[in-house]
N, C-alpha and C positions, 0 to 999 in steps of 0.2 A: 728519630725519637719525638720531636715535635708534632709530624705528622698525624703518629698517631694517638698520641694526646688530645689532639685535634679531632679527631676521627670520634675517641671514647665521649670525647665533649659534648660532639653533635648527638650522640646516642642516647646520653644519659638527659638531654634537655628532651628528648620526644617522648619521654618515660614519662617525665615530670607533668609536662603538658598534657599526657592522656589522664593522669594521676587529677591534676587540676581540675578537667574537664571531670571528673567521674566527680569529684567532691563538690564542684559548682552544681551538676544534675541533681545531688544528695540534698542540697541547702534548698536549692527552689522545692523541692518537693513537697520538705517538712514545712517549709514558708507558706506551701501552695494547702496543707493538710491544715495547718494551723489555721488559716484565713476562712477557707470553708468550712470547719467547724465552729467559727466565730460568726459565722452569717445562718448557717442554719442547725448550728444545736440546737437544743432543749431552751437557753438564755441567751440565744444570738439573736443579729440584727434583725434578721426580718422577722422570727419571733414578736421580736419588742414593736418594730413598727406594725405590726397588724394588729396588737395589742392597746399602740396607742391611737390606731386609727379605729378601732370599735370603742373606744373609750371616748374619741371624739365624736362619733356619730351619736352614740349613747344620750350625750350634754347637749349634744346639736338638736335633739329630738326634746330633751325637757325642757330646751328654751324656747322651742315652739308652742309646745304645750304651753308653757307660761305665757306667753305671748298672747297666742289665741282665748284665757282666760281672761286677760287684762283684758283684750280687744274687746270681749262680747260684755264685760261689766261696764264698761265705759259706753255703750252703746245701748 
C-alpha cells in the first residue's frame, strides 16, 4: 500500500514540474513583451533618448551661434 502511494507521488510531482516549467515560459515572455514595447513603442526609451539627443544637438548648435556672435563683436 505504501509503495504505491509512493509511486502516485513521484507522478504527480513530474506533472507539477512540467506545469511549472510551462507557466515560468508564459511569465518571461509577457515580461520579455512588456519590456520591448517599453523600449521601442511610440513613448519608449529610445524614442525618448533620440528625442533628447536632437534637442541637445539643437541647443549645442544655438550656443555656437551665440558664441561666434559674441566672439566677432568683441573683436
Amino acid at each position: 500500500m505504501k509503495q504505491n502511494f509512493m509511486k502516485r507521488l513521484k507522478h504527480a510531482n513530474k506533472g507539477i514540474t512540467l506545469i511549472a516549467l510551462v507557466i515560468t515560459i508564459i511569465v518571461l515572455l509577457i515580461l520579455a513583451g512588456i519590456s520591448i514595447s517599453m523600449l521601442t513603442g511610440e513613448n519608449g526609451l529610445l524614442t525618448k533618448a533620440s528625442d533628447a539627443k536632437t534637442t541637445t544637438q539643437e541647443k549645442g548648435a544655438k550656443e555656437k551661434v551665440k558664441l561666434e556672435v559674441l566672439r566677432k563683436l568683441w573683436n
